[in-house]
C-alpha positions as CSV (number, residue, x, y, z in Angstrom):
1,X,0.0,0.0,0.0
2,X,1.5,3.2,-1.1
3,X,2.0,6.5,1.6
4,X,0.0,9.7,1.1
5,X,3.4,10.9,-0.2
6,X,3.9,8.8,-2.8
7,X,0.7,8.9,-3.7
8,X,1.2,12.9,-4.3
9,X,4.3,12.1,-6.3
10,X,2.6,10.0,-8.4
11,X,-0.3,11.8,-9.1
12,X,2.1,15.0,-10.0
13,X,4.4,12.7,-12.5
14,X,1.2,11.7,-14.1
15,X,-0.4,15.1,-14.5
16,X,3.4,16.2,-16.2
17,X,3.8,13.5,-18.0
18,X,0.1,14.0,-19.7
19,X,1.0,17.4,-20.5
20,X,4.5,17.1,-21.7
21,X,4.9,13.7,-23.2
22,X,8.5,13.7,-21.1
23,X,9.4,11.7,-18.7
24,X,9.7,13.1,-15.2
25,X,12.9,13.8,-13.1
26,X,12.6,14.3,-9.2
27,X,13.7,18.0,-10.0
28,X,10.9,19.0,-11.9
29,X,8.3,17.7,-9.1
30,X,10.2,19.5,-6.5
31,X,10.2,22.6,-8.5
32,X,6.6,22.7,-9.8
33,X,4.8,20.8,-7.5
34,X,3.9,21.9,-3.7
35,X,4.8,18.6,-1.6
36,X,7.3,20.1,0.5
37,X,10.0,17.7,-0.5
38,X,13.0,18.2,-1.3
39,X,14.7,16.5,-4.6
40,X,16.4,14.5,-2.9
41,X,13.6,12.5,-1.2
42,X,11.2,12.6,-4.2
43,X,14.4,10.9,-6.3
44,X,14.1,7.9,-3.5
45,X,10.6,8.0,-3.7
46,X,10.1,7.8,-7.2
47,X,12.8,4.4,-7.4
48,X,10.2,2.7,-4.8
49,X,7.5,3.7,-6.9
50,X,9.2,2.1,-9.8
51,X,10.2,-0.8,-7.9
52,X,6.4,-1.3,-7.0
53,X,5.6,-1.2,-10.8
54,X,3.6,2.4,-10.4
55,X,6.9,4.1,-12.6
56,X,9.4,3.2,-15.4
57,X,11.8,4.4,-16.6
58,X,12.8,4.5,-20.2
59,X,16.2,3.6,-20.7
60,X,17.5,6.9,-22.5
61,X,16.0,9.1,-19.5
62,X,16.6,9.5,-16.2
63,X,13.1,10.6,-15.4
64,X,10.5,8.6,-15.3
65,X,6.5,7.7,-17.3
66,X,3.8,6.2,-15.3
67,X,3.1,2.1,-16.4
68,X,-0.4,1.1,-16.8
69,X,-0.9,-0.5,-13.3
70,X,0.6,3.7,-12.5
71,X,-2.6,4.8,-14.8
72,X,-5.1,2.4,-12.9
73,X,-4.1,4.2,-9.5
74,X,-4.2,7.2,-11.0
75,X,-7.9,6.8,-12.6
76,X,-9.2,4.5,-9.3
77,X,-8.1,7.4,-6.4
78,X,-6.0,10.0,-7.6
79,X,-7.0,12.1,-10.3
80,X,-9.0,15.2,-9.7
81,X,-12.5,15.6,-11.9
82,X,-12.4,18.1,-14.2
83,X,-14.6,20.8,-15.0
84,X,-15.3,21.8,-18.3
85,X,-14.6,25.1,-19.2
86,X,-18.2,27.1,-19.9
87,X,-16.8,27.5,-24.2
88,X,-16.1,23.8,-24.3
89,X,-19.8,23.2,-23.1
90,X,-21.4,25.5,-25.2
91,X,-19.2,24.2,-27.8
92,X,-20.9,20.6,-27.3
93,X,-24.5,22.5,-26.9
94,X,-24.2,23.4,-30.0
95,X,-23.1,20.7,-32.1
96,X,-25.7,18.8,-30.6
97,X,-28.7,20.8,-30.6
98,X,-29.6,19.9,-34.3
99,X,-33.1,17.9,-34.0
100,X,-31.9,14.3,-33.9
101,X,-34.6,11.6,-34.4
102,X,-33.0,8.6,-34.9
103,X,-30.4,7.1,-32.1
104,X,-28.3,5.7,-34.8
105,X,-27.9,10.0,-35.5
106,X,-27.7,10.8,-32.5
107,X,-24.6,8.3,-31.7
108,X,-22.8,9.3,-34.8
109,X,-23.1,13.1,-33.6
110,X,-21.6,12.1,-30.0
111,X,-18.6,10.5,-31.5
112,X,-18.2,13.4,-33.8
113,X,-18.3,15.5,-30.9
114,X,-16.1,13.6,-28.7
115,X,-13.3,12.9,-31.6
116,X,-13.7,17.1,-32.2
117,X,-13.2,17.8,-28.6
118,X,-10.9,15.1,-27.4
119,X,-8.1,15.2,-30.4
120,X,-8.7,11.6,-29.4
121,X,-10.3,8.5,-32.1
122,X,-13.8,8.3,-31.3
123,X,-16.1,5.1,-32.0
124,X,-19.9,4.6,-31.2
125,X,-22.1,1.5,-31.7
126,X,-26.0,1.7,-32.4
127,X,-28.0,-1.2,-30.4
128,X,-31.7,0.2,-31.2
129,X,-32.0,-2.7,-33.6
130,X,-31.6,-5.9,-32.4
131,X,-32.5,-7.8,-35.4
132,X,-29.6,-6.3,-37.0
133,X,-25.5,-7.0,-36.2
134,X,-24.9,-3.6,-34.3
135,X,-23.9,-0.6,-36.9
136,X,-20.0,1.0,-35.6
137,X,-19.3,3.9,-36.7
138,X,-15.8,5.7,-36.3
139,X,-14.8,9.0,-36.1
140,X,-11.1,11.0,-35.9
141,X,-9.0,8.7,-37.2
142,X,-6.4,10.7,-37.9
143,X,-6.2,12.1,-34.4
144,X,-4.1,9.4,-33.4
145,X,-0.9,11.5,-35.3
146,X,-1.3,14.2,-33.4
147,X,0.2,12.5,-30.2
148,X,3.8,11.6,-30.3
149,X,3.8,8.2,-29.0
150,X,2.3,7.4,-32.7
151,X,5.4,8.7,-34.6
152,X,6.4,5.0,-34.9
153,X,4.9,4.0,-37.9
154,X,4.7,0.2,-37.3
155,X,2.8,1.3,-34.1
156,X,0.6,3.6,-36.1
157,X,0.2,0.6,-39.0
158,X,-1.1,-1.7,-35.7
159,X,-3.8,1.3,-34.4
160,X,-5.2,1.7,-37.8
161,X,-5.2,-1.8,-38.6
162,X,-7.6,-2.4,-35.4
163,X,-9.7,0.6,-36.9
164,X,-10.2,-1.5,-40.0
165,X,-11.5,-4.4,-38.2
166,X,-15.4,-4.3,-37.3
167,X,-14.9,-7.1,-35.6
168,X,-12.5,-5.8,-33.3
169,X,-14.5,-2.3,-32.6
170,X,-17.2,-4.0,-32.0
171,X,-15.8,-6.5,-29.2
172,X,-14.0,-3.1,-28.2
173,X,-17.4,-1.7,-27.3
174,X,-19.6,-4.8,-26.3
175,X,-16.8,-5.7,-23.5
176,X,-18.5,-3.5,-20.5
177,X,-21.8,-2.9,-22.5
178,X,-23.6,-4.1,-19.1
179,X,-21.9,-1.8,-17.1
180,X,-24.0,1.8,-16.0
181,X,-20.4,3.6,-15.5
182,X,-18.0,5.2,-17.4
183,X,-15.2,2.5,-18.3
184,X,-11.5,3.1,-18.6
185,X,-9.8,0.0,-20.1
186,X,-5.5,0.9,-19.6
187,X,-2.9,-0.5,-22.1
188,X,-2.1,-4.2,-21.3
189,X,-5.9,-4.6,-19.7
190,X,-7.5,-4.6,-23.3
191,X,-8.1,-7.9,-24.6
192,X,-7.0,-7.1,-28.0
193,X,-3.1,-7.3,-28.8
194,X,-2.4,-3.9,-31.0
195,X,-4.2,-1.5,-28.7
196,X,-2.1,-2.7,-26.0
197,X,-0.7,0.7,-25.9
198,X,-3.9,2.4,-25.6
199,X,-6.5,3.5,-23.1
200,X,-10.1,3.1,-23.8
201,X,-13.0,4.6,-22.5
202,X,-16.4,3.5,-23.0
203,X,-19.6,4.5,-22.0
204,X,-23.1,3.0,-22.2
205,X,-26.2,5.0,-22.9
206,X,-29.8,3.8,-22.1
207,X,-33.5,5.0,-21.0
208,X,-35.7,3.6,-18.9
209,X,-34.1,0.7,-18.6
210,X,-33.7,0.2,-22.7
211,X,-30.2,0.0,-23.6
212,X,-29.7,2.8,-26.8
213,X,-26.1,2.2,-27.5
214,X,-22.4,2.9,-26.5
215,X,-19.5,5.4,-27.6
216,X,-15.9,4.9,-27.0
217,X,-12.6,6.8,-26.7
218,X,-9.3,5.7,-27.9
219,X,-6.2,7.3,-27.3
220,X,-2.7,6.8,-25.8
221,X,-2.6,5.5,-22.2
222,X,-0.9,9.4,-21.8
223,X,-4.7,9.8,-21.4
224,X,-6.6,12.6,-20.2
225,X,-8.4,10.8,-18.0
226,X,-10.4,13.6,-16.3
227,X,-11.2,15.7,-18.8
228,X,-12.3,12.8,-21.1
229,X,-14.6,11.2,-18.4
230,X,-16.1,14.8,-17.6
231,X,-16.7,14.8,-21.8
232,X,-18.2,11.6,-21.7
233,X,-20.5,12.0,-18.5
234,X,-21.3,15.6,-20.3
235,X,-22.8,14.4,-23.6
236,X,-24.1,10.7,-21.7
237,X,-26.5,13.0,-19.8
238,X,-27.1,15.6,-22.8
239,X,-28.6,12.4,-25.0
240,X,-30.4,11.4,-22.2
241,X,-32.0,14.9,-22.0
242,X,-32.5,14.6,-25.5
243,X,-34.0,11.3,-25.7
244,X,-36.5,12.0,-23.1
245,X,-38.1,14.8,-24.7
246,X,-38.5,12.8,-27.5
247,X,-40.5,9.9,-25.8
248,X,-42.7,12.9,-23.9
249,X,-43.5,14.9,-27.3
């Protein structure tokens, strides 16, 4: 079990690392953060971290990233929510005030949104009709460039190839379809090899009871976590605003 302190360190190497994309020496936490520490002890801090699995540290660097079992703390007790900035929500008020009928619509307008707002790849599955396979549809593709950890083109060729693959958005989206929550799925928790690298987070919309569909976010596990959720929970409750009025009209 980790000390307050080391939870504070990790929380602030997390909250750099998300922003910068570099890893994290002791120096920079002791100089931008507020712990009271001196570099010194966050150094010997951050090696027991590492040695717990929360840190790693690439071997060219002599900072450190968060691992994925770093990101699960992180999401599970540490981050703070996020609230979204009045423009970004009258941003999303906007594109979504356009009178949707059909849910099928109304999905493909939330991952539109989400991809637009994000920078993040954006996927959302219809399950209105259930004599039908599910319709996916996908949205940002190309926002996967914009993050540096896709510069590697073989690890680029592996994202998109996923993207390709119904099959594979589909069991992307249908894993925690049952689940009322948002979902955060963190690199080597997926189930599916080349996204291994990527965080993913779901969320399921239903009325009543009747379950509408879900929309997903992919991105690098350099996530955030926050803001996304707050996005998610955002446009979960607009549709369900949305949907209502429909069935009382």
């Amino acid at each position: 079990m980790l000390s307050d302190r080391q939870k504070r360190i990790l929380q602030a190497i997390v909250d750099d690392y998300v922003l910068t994309a570099e890893p994290i020496g002791s120096r920079t936490i002791a100089r931008d953060h507020s712990l009271s520490l001196s570099s010194a002890t966050i150094r010997n801090e951050m090696k027991d971290l590492e040695d717990l699995g929360y840190l790693e540290q690439p071997h060219t660097s002599a900072g450190r990233v968060p691992s994925d079992k770093g990101y699960r703390l992180y999401v599970d007790e540490l981050m703070n929510p996020s609230d979204l900035p009045e423009y970004e929500i009258d941003s999303i008020e906007k594109m979504m005030e356009e009178k949707i009928v059909e849910m099928r619509q109304l999905l493909k307008r939330a991952s539109l949104v989400l991809s637009r707002v994000t920078k993040y790849t954006s996927v959302a599955m219809d399950c209105t009709n259930t004599k039908e396979e599910p319709e996916v549809y996908l949205e940002g593709t190309a926002n996967i460039f914009n993050h540096p950890e896709f510069c590697d083109v073989s690890r680029a060729r592996e994202f998109l190839h996923v993207l390709d693959e119904k099959s594979l958005l589909y069991k992307i989206l249908t894993s925690n379809i049952e689940s009322s929550t948002i979902n955060v799925q963190i690199g080597s928790e997926n189930d599916i090899e080349n996204i291994k690298t990527c965080s993913i987070v779901t969320a399921t919309y239903e009325v009543g009871g009747i379950l509408l569909g879900t929309v997903g976010v992919i991105g690098p596990t350099r996530m955030e976590y926050p803001r996304v959720i707050s996005l998610m929970n955002h446009i979960k409750i607009k549709i369900k605003e949305m949907k209502r009025g429909d069935s009382t009209k």
